[in-house]
MOPAC internal coordinates of N, CA, C and O (Angstrom, degrees):
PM7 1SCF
backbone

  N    0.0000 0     0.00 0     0.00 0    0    0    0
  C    1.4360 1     0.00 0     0.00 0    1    0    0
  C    1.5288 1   108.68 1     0.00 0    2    1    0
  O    1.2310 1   118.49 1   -44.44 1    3    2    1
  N    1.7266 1   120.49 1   135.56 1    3    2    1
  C    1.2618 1   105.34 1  -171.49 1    5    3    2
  C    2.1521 1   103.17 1  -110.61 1    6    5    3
  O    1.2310 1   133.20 1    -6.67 1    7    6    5
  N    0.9528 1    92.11 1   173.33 1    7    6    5
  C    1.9000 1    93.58 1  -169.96 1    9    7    6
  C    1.7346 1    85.59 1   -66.82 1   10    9    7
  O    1.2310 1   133.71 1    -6.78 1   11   10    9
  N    1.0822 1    91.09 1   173.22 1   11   10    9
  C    2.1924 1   101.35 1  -175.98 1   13   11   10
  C    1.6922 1    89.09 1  -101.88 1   14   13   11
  O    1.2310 1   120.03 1   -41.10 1   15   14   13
  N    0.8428 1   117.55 1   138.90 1   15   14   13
  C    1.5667 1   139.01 1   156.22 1   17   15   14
  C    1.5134 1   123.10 1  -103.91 1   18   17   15
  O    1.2310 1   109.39 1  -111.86 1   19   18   17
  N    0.8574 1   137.50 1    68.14 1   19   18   17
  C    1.4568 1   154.80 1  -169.42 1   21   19   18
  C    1.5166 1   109.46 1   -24.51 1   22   21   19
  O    1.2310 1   122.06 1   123.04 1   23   22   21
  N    1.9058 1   113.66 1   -56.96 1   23   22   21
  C    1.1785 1   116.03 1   158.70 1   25   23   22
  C    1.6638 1   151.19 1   -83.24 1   26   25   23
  O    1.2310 1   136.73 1  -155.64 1   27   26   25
  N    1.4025 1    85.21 1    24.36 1   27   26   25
  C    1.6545 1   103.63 1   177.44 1   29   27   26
  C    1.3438 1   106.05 1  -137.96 1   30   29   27
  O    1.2310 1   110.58 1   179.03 1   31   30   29
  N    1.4122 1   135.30 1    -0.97 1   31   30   29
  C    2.0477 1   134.57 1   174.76 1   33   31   30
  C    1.5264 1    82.62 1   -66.42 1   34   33   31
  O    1.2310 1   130.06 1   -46.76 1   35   34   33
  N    1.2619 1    98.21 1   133.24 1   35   34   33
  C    1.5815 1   125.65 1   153.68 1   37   35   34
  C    1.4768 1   104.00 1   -47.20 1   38   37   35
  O    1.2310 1   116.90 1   -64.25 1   39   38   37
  N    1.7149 1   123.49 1   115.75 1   39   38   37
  C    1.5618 1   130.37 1   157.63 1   41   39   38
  C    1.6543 1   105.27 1   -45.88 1   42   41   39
  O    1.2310 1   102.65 1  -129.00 1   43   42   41
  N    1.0004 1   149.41 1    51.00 1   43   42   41
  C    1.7750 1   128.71 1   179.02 1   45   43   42
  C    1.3734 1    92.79 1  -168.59 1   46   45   43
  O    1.2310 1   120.34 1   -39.92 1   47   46   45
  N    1.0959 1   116.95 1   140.08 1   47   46   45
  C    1.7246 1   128.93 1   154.40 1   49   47   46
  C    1.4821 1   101.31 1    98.91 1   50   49   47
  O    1.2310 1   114.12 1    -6.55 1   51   50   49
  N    1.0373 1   128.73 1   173.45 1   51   50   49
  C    1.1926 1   159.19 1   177.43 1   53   51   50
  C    2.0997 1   118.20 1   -41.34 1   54   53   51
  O    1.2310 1   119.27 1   -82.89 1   55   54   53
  N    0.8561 1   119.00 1    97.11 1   55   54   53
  C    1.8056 1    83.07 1   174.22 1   57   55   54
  C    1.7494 1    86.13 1  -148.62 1   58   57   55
  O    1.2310 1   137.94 1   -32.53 1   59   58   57
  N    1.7421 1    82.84 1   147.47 1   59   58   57
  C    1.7074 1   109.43 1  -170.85 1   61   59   58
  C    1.4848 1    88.79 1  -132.37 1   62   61   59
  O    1.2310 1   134.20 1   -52.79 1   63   62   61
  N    1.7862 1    90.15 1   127.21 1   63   62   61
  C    1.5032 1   127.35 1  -142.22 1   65   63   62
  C    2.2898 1    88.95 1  -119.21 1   66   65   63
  O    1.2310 1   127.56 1  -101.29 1   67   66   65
  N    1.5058 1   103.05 1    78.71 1   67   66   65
  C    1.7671 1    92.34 1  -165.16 1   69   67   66
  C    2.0094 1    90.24 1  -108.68 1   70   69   67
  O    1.2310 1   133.21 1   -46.94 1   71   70   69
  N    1.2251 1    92.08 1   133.06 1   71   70   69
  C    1.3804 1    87.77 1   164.47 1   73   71   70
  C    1.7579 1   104.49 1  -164.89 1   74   73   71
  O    1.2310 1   125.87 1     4.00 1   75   74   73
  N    1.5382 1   106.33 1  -176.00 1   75   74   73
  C    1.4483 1   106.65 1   178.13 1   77   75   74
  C    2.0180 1   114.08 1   -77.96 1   78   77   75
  O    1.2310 1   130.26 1   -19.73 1   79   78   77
  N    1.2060 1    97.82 1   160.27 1   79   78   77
  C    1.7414 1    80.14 1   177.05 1   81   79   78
  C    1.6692 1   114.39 1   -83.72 1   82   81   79
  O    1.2310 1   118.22 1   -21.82 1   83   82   81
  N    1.3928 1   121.00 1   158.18 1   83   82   81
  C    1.2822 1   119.00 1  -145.22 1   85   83   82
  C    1.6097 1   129.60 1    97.19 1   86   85   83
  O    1.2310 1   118.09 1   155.77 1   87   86   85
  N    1.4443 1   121.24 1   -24.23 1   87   86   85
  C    1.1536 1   130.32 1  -167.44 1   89   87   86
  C    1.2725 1   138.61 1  -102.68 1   90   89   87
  O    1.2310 1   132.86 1  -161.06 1   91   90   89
  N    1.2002 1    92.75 1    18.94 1   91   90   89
  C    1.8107 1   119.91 1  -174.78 1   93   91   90
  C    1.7442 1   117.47 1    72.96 1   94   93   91
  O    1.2310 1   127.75 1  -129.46 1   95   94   93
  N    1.2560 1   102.68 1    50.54 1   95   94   93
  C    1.7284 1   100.24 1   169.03 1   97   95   94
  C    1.1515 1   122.03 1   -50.49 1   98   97   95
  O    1.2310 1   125.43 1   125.00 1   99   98   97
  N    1.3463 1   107.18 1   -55.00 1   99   98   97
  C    1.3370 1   133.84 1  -143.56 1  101   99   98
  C    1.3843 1    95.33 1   -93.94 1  102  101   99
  O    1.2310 1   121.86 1   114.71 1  103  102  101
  N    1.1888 1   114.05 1   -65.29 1  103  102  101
  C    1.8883 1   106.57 1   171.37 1  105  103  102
  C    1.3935 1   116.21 1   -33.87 1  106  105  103
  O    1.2310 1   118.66 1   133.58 1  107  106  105
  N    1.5545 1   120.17 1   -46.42 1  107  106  105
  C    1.1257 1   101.02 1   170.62 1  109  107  106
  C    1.0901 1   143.09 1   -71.48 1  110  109  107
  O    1.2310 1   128.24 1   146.23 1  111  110  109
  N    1.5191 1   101.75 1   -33.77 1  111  110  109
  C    1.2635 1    99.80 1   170.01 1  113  111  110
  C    1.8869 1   135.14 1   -67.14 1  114  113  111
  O    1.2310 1   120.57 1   157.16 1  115  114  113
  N    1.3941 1   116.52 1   -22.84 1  115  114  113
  C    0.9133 1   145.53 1   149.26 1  117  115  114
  C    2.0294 1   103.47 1   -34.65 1  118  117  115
  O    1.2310 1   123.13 1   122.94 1  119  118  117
  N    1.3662 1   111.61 1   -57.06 1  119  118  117
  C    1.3995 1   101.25 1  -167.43 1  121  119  118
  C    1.0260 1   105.76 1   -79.24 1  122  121  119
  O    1.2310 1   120.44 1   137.68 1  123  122  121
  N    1.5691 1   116.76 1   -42.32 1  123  122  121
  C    1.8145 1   118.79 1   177.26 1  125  123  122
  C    1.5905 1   106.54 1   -47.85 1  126  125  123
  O    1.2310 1   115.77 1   130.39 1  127  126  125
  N    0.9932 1   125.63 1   -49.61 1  127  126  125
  C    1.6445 1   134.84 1   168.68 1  129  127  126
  C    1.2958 1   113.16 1   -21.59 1  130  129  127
  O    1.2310 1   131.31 1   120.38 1  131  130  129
  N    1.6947 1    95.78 1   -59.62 1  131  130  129
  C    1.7672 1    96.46 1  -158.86 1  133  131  130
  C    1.5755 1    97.91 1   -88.00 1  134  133  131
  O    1.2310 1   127.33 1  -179.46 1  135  134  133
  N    1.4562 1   103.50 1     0.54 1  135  134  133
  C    2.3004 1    89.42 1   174.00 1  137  135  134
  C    1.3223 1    87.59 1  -101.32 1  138  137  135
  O    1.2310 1   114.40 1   159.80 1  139  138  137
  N    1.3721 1   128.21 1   -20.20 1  139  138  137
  C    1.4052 1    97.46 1  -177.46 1  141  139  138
  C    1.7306 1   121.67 1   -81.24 1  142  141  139
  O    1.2310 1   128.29 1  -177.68 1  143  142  141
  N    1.2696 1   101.64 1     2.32 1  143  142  141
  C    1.5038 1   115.36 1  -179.77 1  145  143  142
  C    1.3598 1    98.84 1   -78.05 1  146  145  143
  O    1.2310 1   122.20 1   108.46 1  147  146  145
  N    1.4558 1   113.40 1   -71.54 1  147  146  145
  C    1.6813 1   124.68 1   166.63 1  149  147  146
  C    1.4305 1   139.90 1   -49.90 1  150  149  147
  O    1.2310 1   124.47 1   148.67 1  151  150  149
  N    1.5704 1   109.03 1   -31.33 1  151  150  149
  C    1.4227 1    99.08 1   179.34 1  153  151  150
  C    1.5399 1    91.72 1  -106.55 1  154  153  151
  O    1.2310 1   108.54 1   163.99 1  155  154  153
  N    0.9769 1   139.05 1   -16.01 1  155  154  153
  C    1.6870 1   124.81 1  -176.01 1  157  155  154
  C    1.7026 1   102.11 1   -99.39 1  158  157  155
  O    1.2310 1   118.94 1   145.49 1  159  158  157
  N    1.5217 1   119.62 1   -34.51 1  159  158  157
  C    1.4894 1   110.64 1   162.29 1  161  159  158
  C    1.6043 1    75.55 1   104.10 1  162  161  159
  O    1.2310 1   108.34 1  -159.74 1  163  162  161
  N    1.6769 1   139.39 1    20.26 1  163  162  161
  C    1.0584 1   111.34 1  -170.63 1  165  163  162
  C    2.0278 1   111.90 1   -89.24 1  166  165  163
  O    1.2310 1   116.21 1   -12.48 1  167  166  165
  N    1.1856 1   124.80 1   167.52 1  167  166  165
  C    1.3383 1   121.92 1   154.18 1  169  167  166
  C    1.7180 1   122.74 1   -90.46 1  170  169  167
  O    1.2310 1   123.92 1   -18.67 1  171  170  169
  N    1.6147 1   110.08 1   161.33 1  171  170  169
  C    1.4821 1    96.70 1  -171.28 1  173  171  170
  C    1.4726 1   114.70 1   -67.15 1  174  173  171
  O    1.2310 1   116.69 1  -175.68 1  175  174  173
  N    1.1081 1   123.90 1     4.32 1  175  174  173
  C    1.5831 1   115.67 1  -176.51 1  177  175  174
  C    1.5443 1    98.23 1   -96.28 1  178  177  175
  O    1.2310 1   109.79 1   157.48 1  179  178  177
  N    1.5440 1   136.75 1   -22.52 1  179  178  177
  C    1.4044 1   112.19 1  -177.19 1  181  179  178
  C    2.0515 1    97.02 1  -103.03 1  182  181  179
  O    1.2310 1   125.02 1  -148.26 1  183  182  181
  N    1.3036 1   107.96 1    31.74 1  183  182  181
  C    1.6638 1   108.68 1   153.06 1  185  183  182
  C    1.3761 1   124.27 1  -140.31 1  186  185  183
  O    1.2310 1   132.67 1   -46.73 1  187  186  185
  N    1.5461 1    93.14 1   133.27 1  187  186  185
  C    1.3229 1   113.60 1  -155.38 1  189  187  186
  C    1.5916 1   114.24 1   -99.94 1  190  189  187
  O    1.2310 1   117.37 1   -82.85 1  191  190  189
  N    1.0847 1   122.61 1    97.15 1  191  190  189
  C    1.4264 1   132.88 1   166.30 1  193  191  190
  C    0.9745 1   132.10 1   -63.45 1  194  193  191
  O    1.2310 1    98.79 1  -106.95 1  195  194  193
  N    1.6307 1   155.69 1    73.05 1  195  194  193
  C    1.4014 1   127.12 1   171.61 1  197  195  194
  C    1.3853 1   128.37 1   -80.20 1  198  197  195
  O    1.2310 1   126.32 1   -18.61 1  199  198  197
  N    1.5872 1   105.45 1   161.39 1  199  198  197
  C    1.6640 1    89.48 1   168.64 1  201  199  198
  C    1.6851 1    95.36 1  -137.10 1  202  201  199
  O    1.2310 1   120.04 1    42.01 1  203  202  201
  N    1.3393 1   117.53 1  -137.99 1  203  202  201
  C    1.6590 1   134.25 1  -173.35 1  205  203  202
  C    1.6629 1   103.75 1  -108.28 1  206  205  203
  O    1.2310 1   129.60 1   121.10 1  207  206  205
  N    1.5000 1    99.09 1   -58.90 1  207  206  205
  C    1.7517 1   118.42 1  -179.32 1  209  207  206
  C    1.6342 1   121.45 1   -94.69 1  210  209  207
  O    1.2310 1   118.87 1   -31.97 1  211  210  209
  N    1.3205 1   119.77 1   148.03 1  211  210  209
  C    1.2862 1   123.77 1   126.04 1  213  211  210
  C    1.7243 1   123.14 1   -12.62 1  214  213  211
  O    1.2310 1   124.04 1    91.60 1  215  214  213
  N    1.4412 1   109.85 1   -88.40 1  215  214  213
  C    1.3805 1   112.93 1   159.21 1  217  215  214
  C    0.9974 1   106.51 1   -15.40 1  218  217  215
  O    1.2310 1   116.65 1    98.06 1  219  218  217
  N    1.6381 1   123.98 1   -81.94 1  219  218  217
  C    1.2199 1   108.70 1  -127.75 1  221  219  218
  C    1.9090 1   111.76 1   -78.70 1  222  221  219
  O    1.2310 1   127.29 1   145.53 1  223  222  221
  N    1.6361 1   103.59 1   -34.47 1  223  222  221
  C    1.2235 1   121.63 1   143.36 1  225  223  222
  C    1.6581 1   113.68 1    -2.63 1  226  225  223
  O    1.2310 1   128.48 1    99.79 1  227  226  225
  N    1.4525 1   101.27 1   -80.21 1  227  226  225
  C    1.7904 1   125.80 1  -161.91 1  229  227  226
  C    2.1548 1    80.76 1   -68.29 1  230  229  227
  O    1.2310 1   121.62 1    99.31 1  231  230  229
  N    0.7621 1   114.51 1   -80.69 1  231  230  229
  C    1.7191 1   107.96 1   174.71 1  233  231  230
  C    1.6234 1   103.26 1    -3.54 1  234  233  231
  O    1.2310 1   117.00 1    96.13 1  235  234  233
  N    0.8694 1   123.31 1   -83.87 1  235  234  233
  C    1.8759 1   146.31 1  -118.35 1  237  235  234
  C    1.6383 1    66.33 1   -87.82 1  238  237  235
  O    1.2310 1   119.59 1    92.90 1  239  238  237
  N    1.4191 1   118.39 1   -87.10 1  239  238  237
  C    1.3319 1   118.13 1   173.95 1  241  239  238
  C    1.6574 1   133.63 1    -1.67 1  242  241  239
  O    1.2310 1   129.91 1   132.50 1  243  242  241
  N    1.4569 1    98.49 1   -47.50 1  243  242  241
  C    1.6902 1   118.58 1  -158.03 1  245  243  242
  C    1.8142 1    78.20 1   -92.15 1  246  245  243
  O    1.2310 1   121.05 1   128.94 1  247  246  245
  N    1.1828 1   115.60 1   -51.06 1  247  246  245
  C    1.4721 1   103.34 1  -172.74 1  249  247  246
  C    1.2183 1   135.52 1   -79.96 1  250  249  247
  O    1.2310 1   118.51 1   171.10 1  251  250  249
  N    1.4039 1   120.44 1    -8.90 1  251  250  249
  C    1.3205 1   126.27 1   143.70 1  253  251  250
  C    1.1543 1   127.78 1   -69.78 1  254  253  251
  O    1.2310 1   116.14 1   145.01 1  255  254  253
  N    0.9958 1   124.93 1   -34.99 1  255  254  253
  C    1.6356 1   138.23 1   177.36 1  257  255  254
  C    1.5778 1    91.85 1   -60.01 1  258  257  255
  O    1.2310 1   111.33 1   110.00 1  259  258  257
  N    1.3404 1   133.93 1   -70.00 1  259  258  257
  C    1.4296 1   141.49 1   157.79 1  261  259  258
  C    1.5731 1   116.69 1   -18.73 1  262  261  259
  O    1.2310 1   123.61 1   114.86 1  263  262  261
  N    0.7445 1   110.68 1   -65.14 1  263  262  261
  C    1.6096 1   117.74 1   163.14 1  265  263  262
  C    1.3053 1   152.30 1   -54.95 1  266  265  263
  O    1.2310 1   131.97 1   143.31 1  267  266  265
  N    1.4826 1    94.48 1   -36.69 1  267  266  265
  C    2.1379 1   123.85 1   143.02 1  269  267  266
  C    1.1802 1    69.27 1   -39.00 1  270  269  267
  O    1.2310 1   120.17 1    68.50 1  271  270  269
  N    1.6617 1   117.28 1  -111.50 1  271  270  269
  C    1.2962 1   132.25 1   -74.95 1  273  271  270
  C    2.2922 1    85.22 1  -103.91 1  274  273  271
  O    1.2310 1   124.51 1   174.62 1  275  274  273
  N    0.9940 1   108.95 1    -5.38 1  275  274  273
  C    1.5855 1   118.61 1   165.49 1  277  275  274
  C    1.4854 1    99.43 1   -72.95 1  278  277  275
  O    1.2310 1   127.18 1   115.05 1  279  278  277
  N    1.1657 1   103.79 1   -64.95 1  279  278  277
  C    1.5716 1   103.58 1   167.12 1  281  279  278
  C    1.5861 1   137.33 1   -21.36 1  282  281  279
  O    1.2310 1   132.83 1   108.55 1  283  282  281
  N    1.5669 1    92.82 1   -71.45 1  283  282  281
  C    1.3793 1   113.96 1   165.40 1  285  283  282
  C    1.3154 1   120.30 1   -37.53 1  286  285  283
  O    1.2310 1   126.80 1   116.19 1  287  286  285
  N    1.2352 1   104.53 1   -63.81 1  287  286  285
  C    1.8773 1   124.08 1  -179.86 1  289  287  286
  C    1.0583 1    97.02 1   -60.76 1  290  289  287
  O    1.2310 1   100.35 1   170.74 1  291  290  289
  N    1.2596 1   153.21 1    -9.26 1  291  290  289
  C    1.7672 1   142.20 1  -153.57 1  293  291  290
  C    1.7296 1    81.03 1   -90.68 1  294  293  291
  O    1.2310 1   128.29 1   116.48 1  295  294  293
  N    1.6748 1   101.65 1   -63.52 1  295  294  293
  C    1.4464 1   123.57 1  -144.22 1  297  295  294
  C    1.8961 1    99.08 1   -69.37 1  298  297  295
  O    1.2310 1   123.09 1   155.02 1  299  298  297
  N    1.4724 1   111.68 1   -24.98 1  299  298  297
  C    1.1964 1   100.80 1  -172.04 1  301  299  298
  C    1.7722 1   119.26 1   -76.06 1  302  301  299
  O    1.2310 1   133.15 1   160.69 1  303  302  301
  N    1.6471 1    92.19 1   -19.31 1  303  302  301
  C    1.7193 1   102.87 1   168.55 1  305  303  302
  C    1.7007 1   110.80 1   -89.94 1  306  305  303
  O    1.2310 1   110.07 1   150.39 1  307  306  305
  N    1.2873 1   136.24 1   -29.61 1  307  306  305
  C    1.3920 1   118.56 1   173.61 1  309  307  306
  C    1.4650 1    88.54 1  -157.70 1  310  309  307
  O    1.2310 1   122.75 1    -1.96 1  311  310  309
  N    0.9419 1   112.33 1   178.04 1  311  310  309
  C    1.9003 1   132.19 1  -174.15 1  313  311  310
  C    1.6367 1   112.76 1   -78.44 1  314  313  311
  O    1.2310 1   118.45 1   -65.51 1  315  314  313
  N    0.9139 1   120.56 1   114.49 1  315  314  313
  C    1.4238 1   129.93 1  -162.84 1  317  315  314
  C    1.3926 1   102.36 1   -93.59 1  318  317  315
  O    1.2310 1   115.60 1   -54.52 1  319  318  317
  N    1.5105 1   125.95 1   125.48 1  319  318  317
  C    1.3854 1   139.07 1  -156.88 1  321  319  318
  C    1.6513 1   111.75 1  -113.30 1  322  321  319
  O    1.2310 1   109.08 1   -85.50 1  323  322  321
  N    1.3137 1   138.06 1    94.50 1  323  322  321
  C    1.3822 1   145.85 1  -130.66 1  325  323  322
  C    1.2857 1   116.62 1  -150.68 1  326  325  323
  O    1.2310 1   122.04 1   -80.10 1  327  326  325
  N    1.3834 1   113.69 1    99.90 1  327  326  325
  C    1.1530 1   117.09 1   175.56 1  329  327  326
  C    1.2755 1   129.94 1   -73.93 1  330  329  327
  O    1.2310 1   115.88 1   -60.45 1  331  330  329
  N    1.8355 1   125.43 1   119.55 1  331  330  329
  C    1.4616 1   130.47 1  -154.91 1  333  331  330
  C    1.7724 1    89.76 1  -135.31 1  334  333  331
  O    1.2310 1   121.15 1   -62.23 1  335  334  333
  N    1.3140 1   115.41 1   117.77 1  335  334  333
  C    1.2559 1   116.14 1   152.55 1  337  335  334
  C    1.0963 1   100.15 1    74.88 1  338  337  335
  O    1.2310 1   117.33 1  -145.63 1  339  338  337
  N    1.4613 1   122.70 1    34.37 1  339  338  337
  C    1.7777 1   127.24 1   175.77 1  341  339  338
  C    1.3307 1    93.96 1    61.79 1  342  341  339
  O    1.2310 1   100.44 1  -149.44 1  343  342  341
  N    1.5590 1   153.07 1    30.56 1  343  342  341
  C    1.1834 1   121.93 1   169.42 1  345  343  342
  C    1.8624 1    81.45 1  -138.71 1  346  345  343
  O    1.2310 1   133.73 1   -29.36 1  347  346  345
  N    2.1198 1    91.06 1   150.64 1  347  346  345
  C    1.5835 1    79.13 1  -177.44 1  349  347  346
  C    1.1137 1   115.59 1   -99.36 1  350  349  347
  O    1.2310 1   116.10 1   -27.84 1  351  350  349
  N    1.2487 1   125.01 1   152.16 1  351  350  349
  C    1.6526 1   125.39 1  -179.30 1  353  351  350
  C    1.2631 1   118.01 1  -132.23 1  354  353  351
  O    1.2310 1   122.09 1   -44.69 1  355  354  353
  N    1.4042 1   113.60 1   135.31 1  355  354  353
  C    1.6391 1   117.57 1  -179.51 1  357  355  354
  C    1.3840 1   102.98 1  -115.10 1  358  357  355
  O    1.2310 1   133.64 1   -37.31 1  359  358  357
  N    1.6497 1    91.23 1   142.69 1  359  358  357
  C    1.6330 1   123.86 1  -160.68 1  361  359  358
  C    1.4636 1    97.39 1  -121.22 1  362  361  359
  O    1.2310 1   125.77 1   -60.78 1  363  362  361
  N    1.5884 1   106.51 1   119.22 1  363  362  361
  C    1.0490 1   110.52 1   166.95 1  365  363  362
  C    1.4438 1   114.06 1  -128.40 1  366  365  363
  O    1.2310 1   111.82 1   -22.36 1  367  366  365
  N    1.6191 1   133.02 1   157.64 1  367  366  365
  C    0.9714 1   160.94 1  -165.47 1  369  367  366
  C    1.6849 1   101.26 1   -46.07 1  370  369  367
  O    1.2310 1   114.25 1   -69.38 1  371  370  369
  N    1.4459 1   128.50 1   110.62 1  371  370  369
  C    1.0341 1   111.90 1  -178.92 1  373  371  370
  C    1.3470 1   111.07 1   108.25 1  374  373  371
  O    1.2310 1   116.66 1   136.81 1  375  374  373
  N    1.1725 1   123.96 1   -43.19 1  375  374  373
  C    1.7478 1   134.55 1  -167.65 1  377  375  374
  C    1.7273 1   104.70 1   -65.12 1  378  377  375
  O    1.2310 1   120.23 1    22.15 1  379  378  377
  N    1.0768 1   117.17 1  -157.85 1  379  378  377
  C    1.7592 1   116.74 1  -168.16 1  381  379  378
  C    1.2102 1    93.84 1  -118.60 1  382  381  379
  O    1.2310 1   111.30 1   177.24 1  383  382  381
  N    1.9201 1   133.98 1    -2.76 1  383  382  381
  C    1.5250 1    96.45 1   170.16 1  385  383  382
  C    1.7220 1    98.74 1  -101.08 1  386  385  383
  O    1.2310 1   121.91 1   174.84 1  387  386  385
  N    1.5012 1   113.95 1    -5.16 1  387  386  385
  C    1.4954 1   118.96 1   177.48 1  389  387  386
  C    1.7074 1    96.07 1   -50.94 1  390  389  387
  O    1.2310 1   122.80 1   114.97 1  391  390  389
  N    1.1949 1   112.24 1   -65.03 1  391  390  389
  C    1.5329 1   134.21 1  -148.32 1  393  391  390
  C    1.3943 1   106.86 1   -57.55 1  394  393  391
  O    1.2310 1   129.14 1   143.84 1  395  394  393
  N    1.7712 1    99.99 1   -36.16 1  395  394  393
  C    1.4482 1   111.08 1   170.37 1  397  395  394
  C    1.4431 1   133.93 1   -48.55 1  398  397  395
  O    1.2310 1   135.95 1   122.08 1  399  398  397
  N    1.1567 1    86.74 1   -57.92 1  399  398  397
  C    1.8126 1   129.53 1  -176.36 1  401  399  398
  C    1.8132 1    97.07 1   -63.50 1  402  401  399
  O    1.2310 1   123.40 1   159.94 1  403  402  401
  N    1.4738 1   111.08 1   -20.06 1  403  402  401
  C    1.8168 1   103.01 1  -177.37 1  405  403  402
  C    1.2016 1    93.55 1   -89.74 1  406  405  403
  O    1.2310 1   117.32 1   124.66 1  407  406  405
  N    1.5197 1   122.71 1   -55.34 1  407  406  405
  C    1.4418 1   135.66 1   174.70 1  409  407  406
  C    1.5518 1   112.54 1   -13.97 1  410  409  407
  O    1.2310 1   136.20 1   104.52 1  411  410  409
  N    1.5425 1    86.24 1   -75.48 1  411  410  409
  C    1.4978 1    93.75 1  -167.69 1  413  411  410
  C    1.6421 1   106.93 1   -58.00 1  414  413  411
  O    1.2310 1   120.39 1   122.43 1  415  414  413
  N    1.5966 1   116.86 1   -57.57 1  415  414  413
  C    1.8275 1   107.18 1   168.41 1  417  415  414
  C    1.5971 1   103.18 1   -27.36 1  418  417  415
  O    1.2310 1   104.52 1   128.52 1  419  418  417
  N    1.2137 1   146.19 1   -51.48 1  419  418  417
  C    1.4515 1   113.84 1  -155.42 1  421  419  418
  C    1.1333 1   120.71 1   -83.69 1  422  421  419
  O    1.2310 1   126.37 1   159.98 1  423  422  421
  N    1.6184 1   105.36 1   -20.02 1  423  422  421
  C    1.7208 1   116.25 1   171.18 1  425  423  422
  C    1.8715 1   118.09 1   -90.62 1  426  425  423
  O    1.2310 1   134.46 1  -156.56 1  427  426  425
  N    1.5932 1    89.64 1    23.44 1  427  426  425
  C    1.9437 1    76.98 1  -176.90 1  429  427  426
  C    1.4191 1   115.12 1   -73.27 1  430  429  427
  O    1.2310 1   117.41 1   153.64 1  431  430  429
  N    1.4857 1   122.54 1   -26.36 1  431  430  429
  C    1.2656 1   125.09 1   176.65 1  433  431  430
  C    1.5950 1   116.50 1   -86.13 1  434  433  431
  O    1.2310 1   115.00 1  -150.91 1  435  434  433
  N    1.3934 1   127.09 1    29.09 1  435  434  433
  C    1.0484 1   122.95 1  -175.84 1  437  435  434
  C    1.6470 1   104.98 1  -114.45 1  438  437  435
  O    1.2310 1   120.10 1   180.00 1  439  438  437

């Protein structure tokens, strides 16, 4: 079994994320989130999260939402430099993956 790398899992297919609690689930999943927003162009309704709880649900939720919008604020003070699909790309304020990235914040609770 190899450790998860958040910025190198293949965007496509299936992946089951098992570990002890304490061990960064949620971070990861949280980062896979925000490339899969950016490098697949997806919105939060065609990605599918499960968990066990409610909680943990409202978690994953609270921390992406956290992470947009850290995001957001990064890009509105200088150009945020982001690696998508092994290639690097800079996001600036205004551009179409900014616009994305607001998009998707307004539909996270949907």
């Amino acid at each position: 079994m190899n450790n998860l790398n958040p910025n190198t899992i293949p965007l496509h297919g299936r992946h089951i994320i098992e570990a002890s609690a304490g061990t960064g689930k949620t971070y990861n999943i949280t980062e896979l989130y925000i490339r899969l927003l950016l490098g697949k162009k997806l919105m939060p309704k065609n990605i599918l999260v499960m968990t066990f709880t409610k909680d943990a649900t409202q978690e994953i939720i609270g921390r992406v939402e956290k992470k947009l919008r850290g995001v957001l604020a990064d890009i509105t003070k200088e150009p945020l430099e982001i690696t998508i699909e092994d290639r690097k790309r800079t996001i600036t304020k205004g551009d179409e993956n900014y616009k994305h990235l607001k998009r998707a914040l307004l539909e996270i609770d949907e």
